[in-house]
N, C-alpha and C positions, 0 to 999 in steps of 0.2 A: 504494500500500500504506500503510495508516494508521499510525502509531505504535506502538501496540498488537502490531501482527502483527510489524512491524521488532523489536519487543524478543522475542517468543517467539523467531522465528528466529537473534536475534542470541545467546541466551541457549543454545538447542538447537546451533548451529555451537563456540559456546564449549566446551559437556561434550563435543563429539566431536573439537575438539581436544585437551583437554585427554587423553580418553581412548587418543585417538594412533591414532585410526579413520581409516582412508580415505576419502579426499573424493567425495562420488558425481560420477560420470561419465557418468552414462546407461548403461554397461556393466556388468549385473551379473555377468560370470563371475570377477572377482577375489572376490565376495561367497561368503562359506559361510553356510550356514543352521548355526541354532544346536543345537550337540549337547543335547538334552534329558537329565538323569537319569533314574533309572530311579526307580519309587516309595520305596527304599530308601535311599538315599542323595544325597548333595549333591556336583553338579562342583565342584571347585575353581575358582577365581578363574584362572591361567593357562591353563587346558583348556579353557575357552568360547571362542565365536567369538561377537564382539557387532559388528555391522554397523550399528546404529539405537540408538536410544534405547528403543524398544520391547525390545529383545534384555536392554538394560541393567534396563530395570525389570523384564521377567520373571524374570532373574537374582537379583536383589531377592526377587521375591515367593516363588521358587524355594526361597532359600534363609529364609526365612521359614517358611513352611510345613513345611519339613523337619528345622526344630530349635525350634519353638514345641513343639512336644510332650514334650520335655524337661525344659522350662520349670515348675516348679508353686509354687503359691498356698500360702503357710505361714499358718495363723490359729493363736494364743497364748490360754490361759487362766491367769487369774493371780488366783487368792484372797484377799483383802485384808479388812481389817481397821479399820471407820472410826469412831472413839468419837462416840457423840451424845448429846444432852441433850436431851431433851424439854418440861422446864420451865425456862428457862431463868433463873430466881430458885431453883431449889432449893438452886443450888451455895454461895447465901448466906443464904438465910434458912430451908432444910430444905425438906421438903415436906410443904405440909400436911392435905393429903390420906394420906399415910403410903403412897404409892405408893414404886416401887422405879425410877428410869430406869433402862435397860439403859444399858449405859460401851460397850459397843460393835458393831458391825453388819457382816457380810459384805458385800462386793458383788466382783462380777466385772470385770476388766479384762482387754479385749480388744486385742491385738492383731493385726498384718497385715504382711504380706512374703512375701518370693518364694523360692524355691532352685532349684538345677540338678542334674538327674539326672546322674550320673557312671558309672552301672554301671549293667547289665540287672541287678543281684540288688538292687536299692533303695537306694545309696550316693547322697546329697543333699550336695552343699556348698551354704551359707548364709552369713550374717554372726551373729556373737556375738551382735550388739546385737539381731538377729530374737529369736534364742529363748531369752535370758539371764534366769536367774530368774524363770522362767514353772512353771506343775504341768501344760500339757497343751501337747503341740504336735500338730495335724491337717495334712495334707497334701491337698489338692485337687489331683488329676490332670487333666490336659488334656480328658481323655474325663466330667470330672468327678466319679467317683470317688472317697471322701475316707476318708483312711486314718491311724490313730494312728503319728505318729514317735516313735523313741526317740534320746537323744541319744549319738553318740559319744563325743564330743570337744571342747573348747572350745579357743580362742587369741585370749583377751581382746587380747596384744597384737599382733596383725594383723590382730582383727575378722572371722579364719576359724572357720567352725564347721560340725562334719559330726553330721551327723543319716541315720537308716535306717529307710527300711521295710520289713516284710516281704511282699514283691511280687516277681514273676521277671517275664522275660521284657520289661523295661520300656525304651522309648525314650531311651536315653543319648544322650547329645552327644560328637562326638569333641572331644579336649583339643587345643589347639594350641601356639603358642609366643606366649608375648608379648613376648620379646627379639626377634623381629624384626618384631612389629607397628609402622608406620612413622606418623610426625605428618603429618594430612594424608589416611591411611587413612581409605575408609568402613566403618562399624561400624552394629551394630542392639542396641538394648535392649531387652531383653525381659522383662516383670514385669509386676507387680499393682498400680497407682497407685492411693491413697487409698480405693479401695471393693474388695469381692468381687468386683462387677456388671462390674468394670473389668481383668478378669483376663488374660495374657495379651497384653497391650497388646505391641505394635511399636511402636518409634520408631526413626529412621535416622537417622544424623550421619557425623560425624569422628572421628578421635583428634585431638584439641586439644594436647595433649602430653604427656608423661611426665614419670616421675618426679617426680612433685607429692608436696607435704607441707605440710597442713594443720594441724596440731595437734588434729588431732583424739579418735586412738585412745586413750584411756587416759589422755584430759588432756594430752598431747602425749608421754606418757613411750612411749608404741608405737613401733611400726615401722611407717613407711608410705612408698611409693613408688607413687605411686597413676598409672594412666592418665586422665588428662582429656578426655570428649567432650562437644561438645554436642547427641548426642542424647538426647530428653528422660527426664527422672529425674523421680521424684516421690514424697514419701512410702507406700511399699509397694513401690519396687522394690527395695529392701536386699535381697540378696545373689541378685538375677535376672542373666540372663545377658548379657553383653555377647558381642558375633555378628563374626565377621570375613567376610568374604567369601568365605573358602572354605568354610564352612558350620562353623568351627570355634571353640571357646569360647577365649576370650583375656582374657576380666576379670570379674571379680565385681564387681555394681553397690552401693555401698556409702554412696556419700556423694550431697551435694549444696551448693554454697556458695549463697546464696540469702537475697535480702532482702525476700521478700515470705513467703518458707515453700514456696515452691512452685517451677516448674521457671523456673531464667533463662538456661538455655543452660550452667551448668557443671556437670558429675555427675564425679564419679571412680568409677573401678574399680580394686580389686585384681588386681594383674596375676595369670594366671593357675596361672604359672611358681611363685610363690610360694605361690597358695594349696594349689595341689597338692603340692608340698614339704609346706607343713603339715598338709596332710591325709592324706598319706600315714604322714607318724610318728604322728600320734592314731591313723587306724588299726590301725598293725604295732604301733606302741611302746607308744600308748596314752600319750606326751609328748610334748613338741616338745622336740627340741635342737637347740640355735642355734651358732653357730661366734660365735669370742671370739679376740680378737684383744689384749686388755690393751696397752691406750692409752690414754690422755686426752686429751682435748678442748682445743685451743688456742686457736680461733678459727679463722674464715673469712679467706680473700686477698682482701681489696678493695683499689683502687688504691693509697690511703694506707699498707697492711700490706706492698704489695708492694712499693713504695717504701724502706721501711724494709727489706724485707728485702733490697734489690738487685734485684727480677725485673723483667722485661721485662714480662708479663702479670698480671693478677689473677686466679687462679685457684689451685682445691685447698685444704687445710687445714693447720692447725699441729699439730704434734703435743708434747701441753704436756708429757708425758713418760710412760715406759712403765712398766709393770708389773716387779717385779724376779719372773726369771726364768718372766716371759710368754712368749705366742709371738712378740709384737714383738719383744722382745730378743733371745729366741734366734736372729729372722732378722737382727738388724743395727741393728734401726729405732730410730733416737738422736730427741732433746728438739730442737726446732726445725727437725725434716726438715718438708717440705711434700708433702702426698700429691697428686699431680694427678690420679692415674689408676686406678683399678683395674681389673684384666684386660681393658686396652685401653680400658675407657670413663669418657669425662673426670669426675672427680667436681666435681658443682655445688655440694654445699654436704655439711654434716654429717650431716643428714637421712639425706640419698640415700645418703650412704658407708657409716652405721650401720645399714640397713634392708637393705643390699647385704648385708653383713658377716651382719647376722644371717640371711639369708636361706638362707646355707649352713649346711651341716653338719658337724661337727667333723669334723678330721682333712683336710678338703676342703684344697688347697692354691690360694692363689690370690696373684696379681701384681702388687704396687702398684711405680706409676711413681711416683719423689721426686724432690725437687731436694733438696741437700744442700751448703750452702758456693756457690751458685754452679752448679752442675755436676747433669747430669741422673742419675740410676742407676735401676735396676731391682729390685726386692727380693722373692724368693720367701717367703710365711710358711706355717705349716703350722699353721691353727685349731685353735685349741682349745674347750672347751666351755665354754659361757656356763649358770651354777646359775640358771636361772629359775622356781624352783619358784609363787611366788606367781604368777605372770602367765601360766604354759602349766598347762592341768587337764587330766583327764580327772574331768567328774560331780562336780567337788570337794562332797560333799554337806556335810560340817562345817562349810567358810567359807560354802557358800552359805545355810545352815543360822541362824549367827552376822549375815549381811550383814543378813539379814534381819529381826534384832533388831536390829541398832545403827542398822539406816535407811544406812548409809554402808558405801564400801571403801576399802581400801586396798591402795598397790603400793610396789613396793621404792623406794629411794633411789638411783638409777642416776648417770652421770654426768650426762648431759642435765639431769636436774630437779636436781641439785645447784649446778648452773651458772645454772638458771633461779631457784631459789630464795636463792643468792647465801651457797652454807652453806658450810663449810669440809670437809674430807674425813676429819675427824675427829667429826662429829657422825654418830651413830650414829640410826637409828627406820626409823617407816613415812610415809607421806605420806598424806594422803588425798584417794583420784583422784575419787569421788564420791559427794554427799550428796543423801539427801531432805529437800528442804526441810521436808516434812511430821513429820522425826524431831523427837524430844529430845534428839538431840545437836546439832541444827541451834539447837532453840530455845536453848538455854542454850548457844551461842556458839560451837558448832566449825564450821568452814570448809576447803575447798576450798582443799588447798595447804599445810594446816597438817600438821605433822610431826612426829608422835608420837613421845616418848621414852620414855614411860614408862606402864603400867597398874598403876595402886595401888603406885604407887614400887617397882616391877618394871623392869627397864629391858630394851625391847624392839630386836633391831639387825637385826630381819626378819620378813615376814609369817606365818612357820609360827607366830615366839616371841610373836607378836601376840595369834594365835587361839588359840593355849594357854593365854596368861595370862587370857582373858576365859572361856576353855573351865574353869579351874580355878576363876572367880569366880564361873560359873554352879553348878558342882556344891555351892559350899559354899554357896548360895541367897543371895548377894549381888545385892542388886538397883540400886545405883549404882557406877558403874563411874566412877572418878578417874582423867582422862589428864594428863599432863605435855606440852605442844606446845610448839615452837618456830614465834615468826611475827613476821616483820619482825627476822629475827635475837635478839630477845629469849625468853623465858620464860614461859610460863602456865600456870593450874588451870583445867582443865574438868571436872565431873561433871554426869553424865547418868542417866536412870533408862536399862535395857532395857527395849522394847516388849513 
């Protein structure tokens, strides 16, 4: 037997160990033949009987085929606005011809992404980033079929977003759990990579592991607790569907870490526990509210912290001090507790505990294990509500309206980026999470990070008092707008025209 055939063999006994199949014997009456579904539905992953590697990939293809139709094709139109000059000496020496250039030119930007059917009556969850500051969204159906979406709902910070069309009777995906999806699980991705022509695509992997955070959402100031697989991602599968093996949805496809721009084996998804939490308030409430716990930020337990503090392990976080009459407080939670645990699972970093935290909903009561002095305890808190008006919308048409002039956005000053920007908690403004390079606020020197105090020596201490003060500069037909930043801890003037 050649090499070649030693290694498929070696390679096929490996998956059927792994799978924890019985070894053949020549006897097949221990063997079941495999329960097929029924056109309508997908076996679960413990109800099959898989004897072969054949049993296992039909399984595969099985449930493939029975939740690809759920899966659809999001295309964007986006109206813009591009100034051009036709002679390009007129702007200094006039024209002498006495022609007129036009100052500026429409053209269309398109975009591409995926969503997931969630109800027979046309309920779509997506990513933010798919259909954000777009004037059309189209939906292409599995059967091919393309139909105008209207948007529900946005959650710039979790990068969920639900979209509807008006369609019955349509192939939904059952919802699963993604608190018990395991590292190590196979999964299937399913989206639109980079073309139309490429719609639908399958890909098979792993969960690589959980509770990933990136910096991604919102300049890092989001929420993210993202599942890692590697199976393949690629620009157009944002917010397609990630497939467990029981035929049931378990993450929103959303990211991708990549240094060529294309797929290297890492993608995230939004678990899907959370995105249906958010998608369920944008629908009922038409907001998202977040559970809030008032505490601050201490820092992470690395060996050196634990040391200092007495612990045996590095692990959990510091709690630099609480909210006076928070929900911390009122459960007990004092200034250099250490959190290790919430409701049984270990916390790895700050990320994961604030994304946990927000993930619930007020009032929710939930468990963190401390150390305290030494000594282990347990602490019930009973959340309260986190004011996210800037970052959870429903259709915000005013700011999207404003964003749109200024070229750039902005988001609250939370703890996280307060800590990242190294400000005291006495500085009051907005930050801004992101710029078109193309604006004039970009050209004449505002950046990414910088921390707005003030419009026209107005002094701003949140995103509502933001877009009012510019909303007030626009009616009296002001057309430079004077900001006061903070950057590098110091003080600056920027003015900019509106577009």
């Amino acid at each position: 037997m050649n090499t070649t055939v030693k290694n498929v063999f070696g390679v096929a006994a490996a998956v059927l160990l792994l799978l924890g199949m019985n070894a053949w014997t020549g006897n097949n009456s221990n063997i079941s033949l495999p329960n097929y579904p029924t056109e309508n539905e997908v076996t679960s992953a413990e109800n099959r009987s898989v004897s072969s590697l054949l049993d296992l990939n039909n399984a595969i293809v099985d449930i493939a085929e029975k939740t690809n139709p759920a899966v659809v094709m999001i295309t964007t139109e986006k109206v813009q606005e591009q100034r051009i000059m036709r002679n390009p000496f007129s702007q200094f020496f006039g024209n002498p011809y006495g022609q007129q250039d036009p100052e500026t030119r429409e053209f269309t930007q398109r975009g591409l992404g995926s969503g997931v059917i969630v109800s027979e009556d046309g309920y779509i969850l997506t990513n933010n980033h798919v259909i954000e500051n777009v004037d059309e969204i189209k939906v292409q159906l599995f059967d091919g079929d393309e139909v105008v979406a209207k948007v529900i709902g946005t959650d710039p910070a979790t990068d969920v977003a639900v979209i509807k069309i008006d369609e019955k009777d349509l192939p939904a995906v059952k919802i699963g759990n993604s608190e018990s999806l395991k590292v190590g699980a196979f999964v299937l991705a399913i989206g639109s990579p980079l073309s139309q022509n490429l719609a639908h695509t399958v890909s098979f992997g792993i969960v690589s592991a959980k509770s990933r955070s990136i910096g991604l959402i919102n300049s890092g100031a989001g929420y993210e607790d993202f599942i890692q697989t590697d199976a393949a991602i690629n620009p157009g599968n944002s917010g397609g569907a990630l497939i467990d093996m029981n035929g049931e949805l378990v993450g929103i496809n959303s990211a991708i870490a990549s240094r060529s721009g294309g797929n290297d084996g890492i993608g995230f998804a939004i678990p899907i526990n959370l995105a249906k939490r958010i998608m369920d308030d944008l629908i009922d409430d038409g907001e998202v509210s977040r559970g809030y716990l008032g505490l601050y930020f201490g820092g992470e337990v690395d060996r050196t912290m634990a040391k200092a503090l007495g612990l045996d392990n590095a692990r959990g976080i510091i709690v630099a001090r609480v909210e006076e009459d928070g929900p911390s407080e009122k459960a007990g939670l004092k200034e250099q507790d250490v959190i290790v645990a919430i409701d049984g699972q270990q916390v790895v970093d700050w990320n994961m505990f604030r994304s946990r935290i927000a993930s619930m909903k007020p009032n929710d009561v939930v468990k963190l294990d401390i150390i305290r002095d030494g000594k282990e305890k347990s602490i019930t808190v009973t959340l309260g509500e986190r004011n996210d008006e800037a970052i959870a919308n429903v259709v915000p048409e005013k700011a999207k309206s404003m964003e749109e002039k200024l070229g750039f956005t902005v988001a609250e000053l939370d703890v996280d980026i307060r800590r990242q920007l190294n400000l005291d908690s006495s500085e009051e403004g907005v930050v801004v999470s992101r710029i078109k390079d193309s604006s004039n606020a970009y050209e004449r020197g505002l950046r990414r990070g910088d921390v707005i105090t003030t419009v026209k020596n107005k002094k701003v201490e949140n995103v509502t008092e933001f877009y009012d003060e510019l909303e007030k500069l626009e009616e009296k037909g002001d057309e430079v707008v004077l900001l006061k930043i903070i950057r590098n801890n110091g003080n600056q003037f920027i003015a900019f025209e509106l577009n």
